[in-house]
N, C-alpha and C positions, 0 to 999 in steps of 0.2 A: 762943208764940214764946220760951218757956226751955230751958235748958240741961235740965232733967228728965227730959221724956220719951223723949231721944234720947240720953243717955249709956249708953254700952256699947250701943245697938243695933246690931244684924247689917244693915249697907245696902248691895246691890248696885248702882252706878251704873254707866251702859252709856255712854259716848263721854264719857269721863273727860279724857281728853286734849285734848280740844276746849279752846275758849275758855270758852264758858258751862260746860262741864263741872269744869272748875277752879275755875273761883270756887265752885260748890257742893261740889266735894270739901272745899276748905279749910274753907266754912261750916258743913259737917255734922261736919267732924272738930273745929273751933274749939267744938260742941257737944257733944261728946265720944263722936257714933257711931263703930264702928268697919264702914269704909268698905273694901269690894271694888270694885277699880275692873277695867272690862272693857271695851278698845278696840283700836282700828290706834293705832299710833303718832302722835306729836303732827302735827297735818298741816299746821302751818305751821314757817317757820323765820326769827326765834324765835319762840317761843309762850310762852304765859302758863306750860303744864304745865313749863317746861323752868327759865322766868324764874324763877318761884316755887318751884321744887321740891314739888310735889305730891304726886311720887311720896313721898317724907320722911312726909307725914300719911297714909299709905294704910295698912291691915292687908296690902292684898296689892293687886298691881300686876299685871293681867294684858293680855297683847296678845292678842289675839281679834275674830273679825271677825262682827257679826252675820245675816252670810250664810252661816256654817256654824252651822246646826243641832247639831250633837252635842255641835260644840269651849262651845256659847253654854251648851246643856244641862248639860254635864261641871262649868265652873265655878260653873253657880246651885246646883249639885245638892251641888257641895263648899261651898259659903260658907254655904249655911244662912241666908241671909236673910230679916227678917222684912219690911225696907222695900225694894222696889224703885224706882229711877227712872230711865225709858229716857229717854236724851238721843242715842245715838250714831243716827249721819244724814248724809247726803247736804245740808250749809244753803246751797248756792247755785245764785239762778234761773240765773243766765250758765252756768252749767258745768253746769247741768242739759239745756239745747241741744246741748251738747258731750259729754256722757256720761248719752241720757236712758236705756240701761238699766241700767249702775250706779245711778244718778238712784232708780230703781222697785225695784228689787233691793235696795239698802238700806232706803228708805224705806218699803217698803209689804212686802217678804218679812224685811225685817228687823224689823218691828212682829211680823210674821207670829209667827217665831222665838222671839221674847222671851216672847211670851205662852204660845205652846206648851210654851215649857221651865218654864214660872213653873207652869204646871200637873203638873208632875213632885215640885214640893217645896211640901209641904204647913206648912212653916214659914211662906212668903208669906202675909204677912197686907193689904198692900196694895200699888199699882203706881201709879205717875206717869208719863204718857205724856207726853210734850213732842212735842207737834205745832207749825201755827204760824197768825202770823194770815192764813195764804195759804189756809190748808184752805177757805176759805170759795168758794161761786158767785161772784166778784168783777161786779159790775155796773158799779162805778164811778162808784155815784150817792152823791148827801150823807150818805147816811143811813148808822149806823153797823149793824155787823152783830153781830147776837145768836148766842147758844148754840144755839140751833134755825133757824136759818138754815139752805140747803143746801149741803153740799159743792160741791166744783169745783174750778177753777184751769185758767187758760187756758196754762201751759207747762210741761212736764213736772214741775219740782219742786212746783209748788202742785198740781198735781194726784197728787201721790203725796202730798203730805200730807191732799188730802181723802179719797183713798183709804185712810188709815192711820186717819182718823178712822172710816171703817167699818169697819174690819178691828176696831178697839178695841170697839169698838161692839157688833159681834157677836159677840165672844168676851165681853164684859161678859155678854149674855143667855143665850149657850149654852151656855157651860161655867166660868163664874163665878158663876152665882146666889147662892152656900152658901158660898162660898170666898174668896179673896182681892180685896178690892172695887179697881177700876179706875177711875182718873180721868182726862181727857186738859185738856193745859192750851194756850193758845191764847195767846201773848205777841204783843205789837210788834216792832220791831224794835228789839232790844236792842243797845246800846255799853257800851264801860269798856275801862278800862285794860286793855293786853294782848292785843288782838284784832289777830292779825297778818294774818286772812285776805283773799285777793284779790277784787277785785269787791266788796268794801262798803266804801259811803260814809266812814266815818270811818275805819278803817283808811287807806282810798287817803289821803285827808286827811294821815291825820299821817305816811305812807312821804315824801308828799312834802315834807313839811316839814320831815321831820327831812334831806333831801336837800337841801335848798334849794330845790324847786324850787314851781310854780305848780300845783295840785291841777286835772285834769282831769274836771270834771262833766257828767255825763252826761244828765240830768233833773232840772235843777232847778227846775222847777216841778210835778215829784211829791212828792204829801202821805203821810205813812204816823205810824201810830201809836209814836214813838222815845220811847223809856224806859232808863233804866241797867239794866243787865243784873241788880242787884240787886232793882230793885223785881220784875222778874220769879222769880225768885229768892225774894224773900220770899212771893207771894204761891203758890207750886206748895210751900213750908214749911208754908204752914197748912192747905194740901189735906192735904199728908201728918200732920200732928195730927191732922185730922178723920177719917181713913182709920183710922188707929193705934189712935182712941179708940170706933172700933165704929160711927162714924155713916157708914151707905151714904148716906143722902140726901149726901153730899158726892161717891158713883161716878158723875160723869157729866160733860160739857164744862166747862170754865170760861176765861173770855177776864179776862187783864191786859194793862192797857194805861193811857197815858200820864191825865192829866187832860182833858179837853174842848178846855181851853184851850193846852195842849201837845201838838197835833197837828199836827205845822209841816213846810212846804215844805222841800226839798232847799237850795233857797237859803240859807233862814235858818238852818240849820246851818253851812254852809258860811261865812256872816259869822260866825257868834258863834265857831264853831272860829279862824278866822282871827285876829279879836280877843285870843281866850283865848290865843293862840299869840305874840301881838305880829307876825304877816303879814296881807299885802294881797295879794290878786288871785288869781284862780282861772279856766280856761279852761274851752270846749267840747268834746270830742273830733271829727275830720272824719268824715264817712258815717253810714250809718244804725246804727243799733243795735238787737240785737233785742228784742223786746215784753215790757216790764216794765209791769206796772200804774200807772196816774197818781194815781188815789186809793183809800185805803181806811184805815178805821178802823174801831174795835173797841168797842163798845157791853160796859162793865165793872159795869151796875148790880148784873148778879147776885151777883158779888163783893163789892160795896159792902151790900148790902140783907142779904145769909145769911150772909159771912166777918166786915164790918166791916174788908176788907182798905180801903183808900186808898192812894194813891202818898203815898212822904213824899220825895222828891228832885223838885224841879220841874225841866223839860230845861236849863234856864240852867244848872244847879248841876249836871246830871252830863254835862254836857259842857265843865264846871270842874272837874270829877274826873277826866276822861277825861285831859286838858291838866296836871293835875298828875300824875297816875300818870306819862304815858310821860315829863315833864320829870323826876322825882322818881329813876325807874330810869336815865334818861340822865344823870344827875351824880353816881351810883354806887351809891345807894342801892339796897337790899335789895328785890326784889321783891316777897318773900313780906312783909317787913313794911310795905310800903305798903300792899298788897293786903290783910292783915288789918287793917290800921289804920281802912281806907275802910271795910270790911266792917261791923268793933264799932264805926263810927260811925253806918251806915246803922242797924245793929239797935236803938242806942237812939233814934235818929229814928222809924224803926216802932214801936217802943214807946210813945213819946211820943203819935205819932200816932193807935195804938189806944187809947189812955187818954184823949183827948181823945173818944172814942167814946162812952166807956163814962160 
């Protein structure tokens, strides 16, 4: 996790504009790759790509959708990339009931796309899929779900990510044996500062707070594996070391996720945001709503036992991050340098934390 191996490297990143896709342009440019970024335009309003100026740290800035094949092929085939990481995606279950074949057209013909073009430039030395932790059979029992667990997903977006997971899957065996090694990585659900999008929890959270108004929850008594969008972030970093540095044992699933002890109800985020915010009260919304998952969590020993990755932000603290980012930018403050400031803080916490490993 130094600056080394990735200065001056050639990295195409795919849904750049996103929320999570931004803090990693910043992080890999903050290491001195030079970063191709490839998306639709920023899809909320505001958004982090817009807040932070992203586009500023890019070698090149491209709008592209990866549902066209040729336009996705034309820019890998020009950037010469040696790292790729697909992030661009369809990331919400609600709008995936509302648009389930954009929903599968992104998510599963756009996995499709990416790999097929990565197959054109023989520069590509490795790919980072960011799937999520929905790709899984959800059962909805205690137990946490492993790397070899089966695909599934009971509403269209979970299930186009389990489906992406076999698309990855089988171009890993078919037509990458020799060639550029494939990882797919398997997050929680990640927060931090800058996530403007609709339909998730902390976003709705702080729209309505910085309204004044009382945050309407929907399930809170649903458990999910919540992590700052960094710990996710660092830990699909050391996939791509391991990918870069010739070791294939690292092409294959891998699940980040919170601590054991940091796998909390919708509620308790909703107190501690509220807290961290200096408000009280929070409502139900009326009628039904449609079928989100109640529990699920993500079994991360693999990671822990072969990377040595660990969480070094426990939820208290990046939902303390969360609450000073958007207070930090609301009193005029500089986006991109909050956002880099939080960033080179996490990485020497990571550091610390793998040193305590070793």
């Amino acid at each position: 996790m130094t600056d080394q191996p990735w200065r001056g490297k050639r990295v195409f990143l795919t849904g750049h504009t996103g929320f999570k896709g931004s803090w990693l342009a910043l992080w890999l440019a903050d290491l001195g790759a030079e970063v191709t970024g490839y998306s639709l335009p920023a899809p909320t309003e505001p958004s982090l790509f817009d807040q932070a100026q992203v586009a500023g740290v890019l070698e090149r800035d491209i709008r592209g959708d990866v549902r066209d094949l040729e336009s996705l092929r034309a820019a890998i085939v020009a950037a010469r990339p040696e790292m790729v990481f697909h992030l661009a995606a369809q990331p919400l279950v609600r709008y995936s009931y509302v648009e389930p074949v954009e929903t599968y057209a992104t998510n599963v013909m756009g996995t499709v796309h990416l790999l097929e073009a990565c197959r054109s430039v023989d520069s590509v030395k490795a790919i980072v899929c960011i799937t999520s932790d929905k790709c899984y059979e959800n059962r909805e029992w205690v137990w946490p779900y492993r790397e070899n667990d089966p695909m599934g997903g009971y509403d269209p977006y979970s299930s186009s990510k389990g489906a992406a997971e076999l698309v990855i899957n089988a171009y890993r065996q078919s037509f990458f044996g020799q060639g550029a090694a494939i990882a797919s990585v398997r997050a929680g659900n990640v927060i931090g500062g800058g996530d403007w999008a609709a339909d998730r929890l902390v976003p709705d959270i702080v729209r309505a707070l910085d309204a004044g108004d009382r945050p309407m929850i929907r399930s809170p008594g649903s458990v999910r594996p919540w992590q700052h969008v960094l710990e996710a972030l660092g830990g699909y970093l050391m996939i791509a070391d391991r990918l870069l540095a010739g070791d294939r044992t690292a092409a294959t699933g891998w699940n980040f996720g919170p601590a054991d002890d940091d796998t909390r109800p919708v509620s308790w985020i909703v107190e501690r945001m509220l807290d961290e915010w200096g408000a009280v009260g929070w409502d139900r919304p009326d009628g039904e709503q449609p079928h989100e998952a109640k529990l699920l969590t993500l079994d991360c020993s693999k990671a822990r036992r072969e990377l040595g990755w660990r969480p070094a932000m426990g939820l208290g603290q990046a939902l303390s991050k969360v609450v000073e980012w958007h207070q930090s930018v609301a009193k005029g403050m500089s986006a991109r340098d909050v956002t880099l400031g939080q960033l080179r803080e996490y990485r020497t916490a990571l550091a610390a934390k793998l040193m305590e490993r070793n």
